[in-house]
N, C-alpha and C positions, 0 to 999 in steps of 0.2 A: 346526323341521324335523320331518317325520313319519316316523315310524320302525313297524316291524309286525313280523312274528316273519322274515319272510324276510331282513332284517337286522338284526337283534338281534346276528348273528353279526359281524357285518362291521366292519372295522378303525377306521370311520368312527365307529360307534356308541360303540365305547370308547374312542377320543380323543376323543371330546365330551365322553361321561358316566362315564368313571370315576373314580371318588373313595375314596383312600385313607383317608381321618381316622373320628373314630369316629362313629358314630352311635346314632339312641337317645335318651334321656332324661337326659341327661350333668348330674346333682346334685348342689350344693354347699349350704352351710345358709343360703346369703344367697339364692341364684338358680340357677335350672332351665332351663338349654338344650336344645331339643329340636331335633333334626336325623331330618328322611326324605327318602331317596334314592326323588324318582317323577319321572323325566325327560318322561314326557309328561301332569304331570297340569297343567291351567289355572288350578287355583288348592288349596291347603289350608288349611285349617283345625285347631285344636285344640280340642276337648271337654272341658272340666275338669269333673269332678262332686262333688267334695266325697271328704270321708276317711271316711264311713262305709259299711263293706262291706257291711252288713247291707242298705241301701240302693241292691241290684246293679240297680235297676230305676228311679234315680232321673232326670228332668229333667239337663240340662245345667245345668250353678251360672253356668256363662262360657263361652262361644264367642270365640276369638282369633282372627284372620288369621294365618297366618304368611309370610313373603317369599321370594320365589325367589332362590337367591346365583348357585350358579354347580353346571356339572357333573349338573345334576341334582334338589340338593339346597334343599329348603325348613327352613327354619329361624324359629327365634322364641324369645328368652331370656325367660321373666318372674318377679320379681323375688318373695323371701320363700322360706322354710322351707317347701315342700312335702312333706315328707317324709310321705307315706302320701296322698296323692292321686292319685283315681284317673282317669283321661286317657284318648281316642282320638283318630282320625287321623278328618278327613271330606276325605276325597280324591275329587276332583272332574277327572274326565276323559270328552270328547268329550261333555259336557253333563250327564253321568251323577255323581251324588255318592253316594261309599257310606262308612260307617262302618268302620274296619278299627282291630284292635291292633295297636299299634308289635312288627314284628316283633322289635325288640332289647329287648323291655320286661324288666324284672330279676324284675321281680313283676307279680303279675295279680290280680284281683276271683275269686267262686265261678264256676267253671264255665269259666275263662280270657278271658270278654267284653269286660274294662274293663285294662288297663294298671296299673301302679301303680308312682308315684314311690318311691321307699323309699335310705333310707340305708344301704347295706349295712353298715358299722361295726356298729349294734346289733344285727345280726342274727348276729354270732357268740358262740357257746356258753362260760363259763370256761373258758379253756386253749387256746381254737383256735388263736393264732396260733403260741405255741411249741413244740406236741405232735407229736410226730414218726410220720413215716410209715415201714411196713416197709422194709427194704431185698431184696431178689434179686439175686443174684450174676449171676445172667444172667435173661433172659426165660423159655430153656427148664425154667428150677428151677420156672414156674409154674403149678398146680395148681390149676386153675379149677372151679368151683361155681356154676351159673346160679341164680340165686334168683328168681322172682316174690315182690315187696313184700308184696301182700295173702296171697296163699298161705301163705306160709310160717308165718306166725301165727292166719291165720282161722279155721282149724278150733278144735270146742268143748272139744276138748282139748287144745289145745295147752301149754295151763297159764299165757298168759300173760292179764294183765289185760283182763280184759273189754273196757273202754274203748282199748286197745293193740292190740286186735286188729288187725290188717291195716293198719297203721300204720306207720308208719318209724319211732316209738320201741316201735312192739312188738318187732321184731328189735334195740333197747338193751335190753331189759331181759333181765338174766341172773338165772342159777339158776331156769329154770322146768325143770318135769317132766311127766308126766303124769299127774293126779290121783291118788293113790293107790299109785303107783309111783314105781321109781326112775330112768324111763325119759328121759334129758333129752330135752329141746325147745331149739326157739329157738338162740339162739345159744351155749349151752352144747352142746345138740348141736354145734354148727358146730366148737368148740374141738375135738370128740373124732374128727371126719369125716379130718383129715391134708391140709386143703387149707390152701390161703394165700392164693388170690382167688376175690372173691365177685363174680358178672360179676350187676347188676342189670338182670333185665327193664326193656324201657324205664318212667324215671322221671321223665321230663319231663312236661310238661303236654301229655295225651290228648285225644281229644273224646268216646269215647265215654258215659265213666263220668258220670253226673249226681252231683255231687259235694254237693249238695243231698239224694241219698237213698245216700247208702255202704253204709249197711246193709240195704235193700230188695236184698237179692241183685245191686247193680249190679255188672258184671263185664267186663273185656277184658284181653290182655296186653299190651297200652298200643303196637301198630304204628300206630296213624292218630295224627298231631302235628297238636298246635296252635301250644301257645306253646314253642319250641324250647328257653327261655333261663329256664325257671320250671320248679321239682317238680313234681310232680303233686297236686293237692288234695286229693283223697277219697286220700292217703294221709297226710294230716294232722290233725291233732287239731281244726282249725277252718279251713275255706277261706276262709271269710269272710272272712280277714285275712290280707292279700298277706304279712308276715313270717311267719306262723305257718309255712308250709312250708317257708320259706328257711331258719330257725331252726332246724327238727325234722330237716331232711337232714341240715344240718351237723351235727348232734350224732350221726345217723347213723355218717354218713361216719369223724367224730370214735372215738368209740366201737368201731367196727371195725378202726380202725388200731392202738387200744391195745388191743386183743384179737389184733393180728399177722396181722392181713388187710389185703391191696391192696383199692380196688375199682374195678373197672369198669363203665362203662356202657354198654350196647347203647343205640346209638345210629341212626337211623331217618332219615336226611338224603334217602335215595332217594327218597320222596313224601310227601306231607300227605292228610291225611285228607277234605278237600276238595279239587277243581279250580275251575272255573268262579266260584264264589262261595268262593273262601279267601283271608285278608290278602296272600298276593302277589300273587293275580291281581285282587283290586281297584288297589295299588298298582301295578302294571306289569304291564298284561296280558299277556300269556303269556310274560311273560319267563322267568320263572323255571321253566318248563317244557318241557320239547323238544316237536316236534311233528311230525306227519308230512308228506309233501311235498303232503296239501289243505289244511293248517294247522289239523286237527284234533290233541288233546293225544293223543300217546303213551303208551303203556302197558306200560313193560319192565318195571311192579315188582307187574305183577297188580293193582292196586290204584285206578285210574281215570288214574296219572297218572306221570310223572317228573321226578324234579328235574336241572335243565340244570346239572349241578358245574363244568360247562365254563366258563359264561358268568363273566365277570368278576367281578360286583358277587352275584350267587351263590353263588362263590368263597370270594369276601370274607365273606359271610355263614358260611359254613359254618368255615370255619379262624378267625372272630372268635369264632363259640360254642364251638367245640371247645375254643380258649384260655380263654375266661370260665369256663367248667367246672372249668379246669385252676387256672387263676389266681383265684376266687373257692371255689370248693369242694373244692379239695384232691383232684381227684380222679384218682387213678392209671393211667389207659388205656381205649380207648373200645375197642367192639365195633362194627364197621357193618353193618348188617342190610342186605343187597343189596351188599353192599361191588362185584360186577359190575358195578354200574350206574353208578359213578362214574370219570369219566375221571382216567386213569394221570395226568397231568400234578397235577390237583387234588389227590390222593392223594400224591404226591409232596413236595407244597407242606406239608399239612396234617402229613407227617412233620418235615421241615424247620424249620417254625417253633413245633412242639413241641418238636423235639432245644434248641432256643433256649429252651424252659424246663425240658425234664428228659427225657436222653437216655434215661431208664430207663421213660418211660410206653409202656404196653403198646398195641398198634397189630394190630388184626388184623379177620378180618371173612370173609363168605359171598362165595366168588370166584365170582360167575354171578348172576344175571340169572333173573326168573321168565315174562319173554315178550321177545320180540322188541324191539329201540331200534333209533330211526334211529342213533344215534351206532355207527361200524362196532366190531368184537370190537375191531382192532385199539389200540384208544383205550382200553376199559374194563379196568379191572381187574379179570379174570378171571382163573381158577385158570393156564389158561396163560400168562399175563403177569405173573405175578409173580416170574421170573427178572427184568423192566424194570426192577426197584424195584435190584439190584444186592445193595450193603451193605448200605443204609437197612433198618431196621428194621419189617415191613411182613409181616405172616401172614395165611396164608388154612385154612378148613377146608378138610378132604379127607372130600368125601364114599364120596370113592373107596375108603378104607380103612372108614368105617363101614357103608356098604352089603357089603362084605366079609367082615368081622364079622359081622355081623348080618343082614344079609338086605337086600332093597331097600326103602328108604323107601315107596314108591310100590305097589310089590307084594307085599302083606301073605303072599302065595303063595309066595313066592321066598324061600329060606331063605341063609344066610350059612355061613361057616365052621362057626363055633361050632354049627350044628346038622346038619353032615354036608355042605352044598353041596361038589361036584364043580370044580376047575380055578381056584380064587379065589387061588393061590399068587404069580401075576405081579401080584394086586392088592396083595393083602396087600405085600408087599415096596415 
């Protein structure tokens, strides 16, 4: 049956194709199950390339058929210890065949191109499993500290190891200073600052940094996604090698908790850094995207494009990474960047089946939107709808009170309390 963006929405669409169960590169040390949800492609393929990273440009080693089951989803089990092989998808719709990484992939190749099988078991640090994470008596006790990865260490003085610089184990390493003085850095700074969480600029896998030259001044603060479900490479000690990141975060992560910080992640689920040509919209054309009523892509997040949080198997996608994060890397609360742009209901869900692993993960995020969506206010979670959320656990910033303070974002002219502004008292309050 043919299906196009004008029902994607429609009731018919998800009792065909929605599908519960997990998907992804599902690893065991006998045999490797792969599952993709592409309802209208005519046929898939898998790309196996071999285990070596260095090798990110190599021939295909095997090309597989994989079977159409049901719902949507193609599938193909093949047999042996794959662990560190590296895989794509050739998905094949209305005659057109393109290469795409498994959006669920756990690890990925330099640069995020290649998927990569991997056992997560070896990728935790001495002590991960039984090391404990701070406790907060409530939300409001939390005392947040935005961090940028690379920043925080990159400068030449920051005192810490050269080769750590701007690295996820440059902010592990303790007792740096600054040359000469006694002025801490790093995360001994951080011990003397009086906070308790440390919200990380996005640290998933980016598109723009060439992870190949980290140190030729490449540079962003990681808003355009690639691989949702994978660190960031060029903030690890070798990208070449899909564990090397999975490894250095967790010890990260590790590391910051027995120093008595939460942390957080700013989290980017509102758009990808591609449209037209990015892994969802070769797998399922515009599905994963709203659009407007000529069925050109939408544009609420300024960015070329939006993610549809509404649609089902979207949904799914979004509240399955947000758990992997949670349930894989220990990690304490996410921040949503656009958090306006995602519909109330999604957002509701995404609280819900976190409360089901830990009613104490922190949930907060940008109540607005930075251009116009078809999906109406009423729906998104904006600063005004977040009385919908009720009990559930669910923050939003106020810019209302920092424009206030301080002046307006926007108009560098426009001054705030704090510097004498006139009538800002019903703001303030």
């Amino acid at each position: 049956m043919y299906f196009n963006y004008k029902n994607y929405d429609s009731k018919e669409f998800e009792d065909l194709y929605r599908y519960d169960d997990e998907l992804g590169a599902i690893y065991s040390y006998t045999k490797t199950k792969f599952r993709l949800w592409s309802p209208l492609a005519v046929s898939v393929k898998i790309n196996l390339y071999g285990k070596d990273g260095y090798d990110y440009e190599s021939q295909a080693s095997k090309t597989v058929n994989m079977e159409y089951r049901e719902k949507g989803i193609w599938e193909i089990e093949i047999g042996g210890n794959l662990d560190g092989e590296f895989y794509n998808y050739l998905v094949n719709i209305d005659g057109k065949e393109h290469e795409v990484v498994d959006p669920y992939a756990k690890a990925v190749g330099v640069n995020g191109k290649r998927g990569m099988i991997i056992d997560l078991n070896k990728t935790n640090p001495d002590g991960w499993e039984n090391h404990k994470k701070p406790i907060l008596e409530t939300s409001l006790d939390a005392i947040i500290y935005e961090m940028h990865v690379r920043d925080f260490t990159i400068d030449s003085n920051s005192g810490i190891d050269n080769e750590l610089k701007g690295k996820f184990e440059g902010i592990c390493q303790d007792g740096s200073v600054i040359k000469g003085t006694k002025v801490k850095t790093g995360l001994s700074h951080l011990k003397e600052l009086g906070v308790n969480v440390i919200q990380l600029l996005p640290s998933f896998d980016y598109k723009t940094v060439d992870e190949r030259r980290f140190n030729e001044n490449e540079y962003n603060w990681g808003y355009d996604p690639l691989n949702y479900n994978v660190p960031e490479g060029s903030y690890s000690t070798n990208p070449y090698l899909g564990e090397v990141r999975i490894k250095e975060f967790k010890k990260l992560i590790m590391k910051l908790h027995k120093s008595g910080f939460k942390v957080v992640m700013d989290v980017v689920y509102n758009h990808t850094a591609d449209t037209e040509n990015s892994n969802f919209n070769y797998i399922v054309p515009k599905y994963y995207y709203r659009q407007n009523n000529d069925g050109s892509f939408s544009n609420g997040s300024g960015c070329g494009n939006e993610i549809a949080s509404e649609r089902i198997m979207v949904r799914k996608f979004i509240v399955d990474s947000l758990k992997y994060w949670v349930n894989e890397y220990k990690v304490d609360g996410f921040r949503f960047d656009l958090m306006g742009l995602h519909d109330i209901e999604t957002v509701k869900i995404i609280r819900e089946e976190l409360n089901k692993i830990d009613k104490d993960i922190l949930v907060y995020g940008e109540g607005w939107k930075a251009s116009d969506s078809p999906l109406s206010d009423e729906r998104l979670t904006l600063k005004k709808n977040i009385r919908k959320f009720g009990d559930l656990q669910i923050g939003a910033f106020s810019d209302d009170i920092r424009d206030a303070i301080k002046g307006d974002v926007f108009e560098k002219e426009k001054g705030g309390f704090i510097n004498g502004e006139m009538d800002l008292e019903e703001s303030l309050k």
